[in-house]
N, C-alpha and C positions, 0 to 999 in steps of 0.2 A: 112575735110568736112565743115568748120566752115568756110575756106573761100570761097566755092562753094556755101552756103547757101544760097539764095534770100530771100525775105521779111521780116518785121520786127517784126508783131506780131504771126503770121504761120510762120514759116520757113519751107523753100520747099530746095530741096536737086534736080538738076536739072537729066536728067536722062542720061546723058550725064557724070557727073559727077561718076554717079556708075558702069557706064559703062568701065570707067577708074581705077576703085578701083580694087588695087592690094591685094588680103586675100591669106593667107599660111595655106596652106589645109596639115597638117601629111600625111603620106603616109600610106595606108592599114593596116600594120601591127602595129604601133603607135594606127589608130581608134579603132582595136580591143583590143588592151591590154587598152585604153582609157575605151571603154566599158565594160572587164570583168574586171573592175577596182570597176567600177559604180555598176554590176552585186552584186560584193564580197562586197562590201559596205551594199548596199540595205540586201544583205539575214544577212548580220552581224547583220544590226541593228532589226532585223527581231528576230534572232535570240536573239540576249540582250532583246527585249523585253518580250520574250518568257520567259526567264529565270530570268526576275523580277516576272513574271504573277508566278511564280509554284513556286516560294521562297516566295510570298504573300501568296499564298497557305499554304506551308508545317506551315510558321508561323501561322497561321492562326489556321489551325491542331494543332498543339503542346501547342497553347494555348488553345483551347477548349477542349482536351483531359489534360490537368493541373486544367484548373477549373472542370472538370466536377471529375476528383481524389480527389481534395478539400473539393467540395460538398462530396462525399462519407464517407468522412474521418469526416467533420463534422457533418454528418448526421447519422451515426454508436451510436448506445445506443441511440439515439433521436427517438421518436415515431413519425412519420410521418401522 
């Protein structure tokens, strides 16, 4: 492409030039294992994020159910 390029400060790519550009296209069954490659990726991380979201959670639970055992425990024979 670099030596098809014209001018100095725009470089233009003539069309003639792309017209001539050889690209290697996979064959059908390559695109699709390509894409449900992309598919199983995307719900992966979908999924990891799901399962940081409910492990913040369950922490989250386990410490407010600890303090609030605390509190009780220190609050026992205390007149409130």
């Amino acid at each position: 492409m670099d030596r098809r390029a014209r001018g100095t400060s725009l470089r233009m790519i003539p069309k003639a030039a792309l017209s001539e550009l050889e690209i290697d296209v996979p064959d059908l069954a390559t695109q699709d294992a390509i894409l449900e490659t992309s598919r199983l990726a995307d719900r992966a991380k979908h999924l990891e994020n799901k399962a940081a979201e409910l492990r913040h959670s369950l922490i989250s639970m386990v410490l407010t159910d600890a303090a609030h055992r605390d509190a009780k425990q220190y609050t026992k024979g205390v007149r409130v």
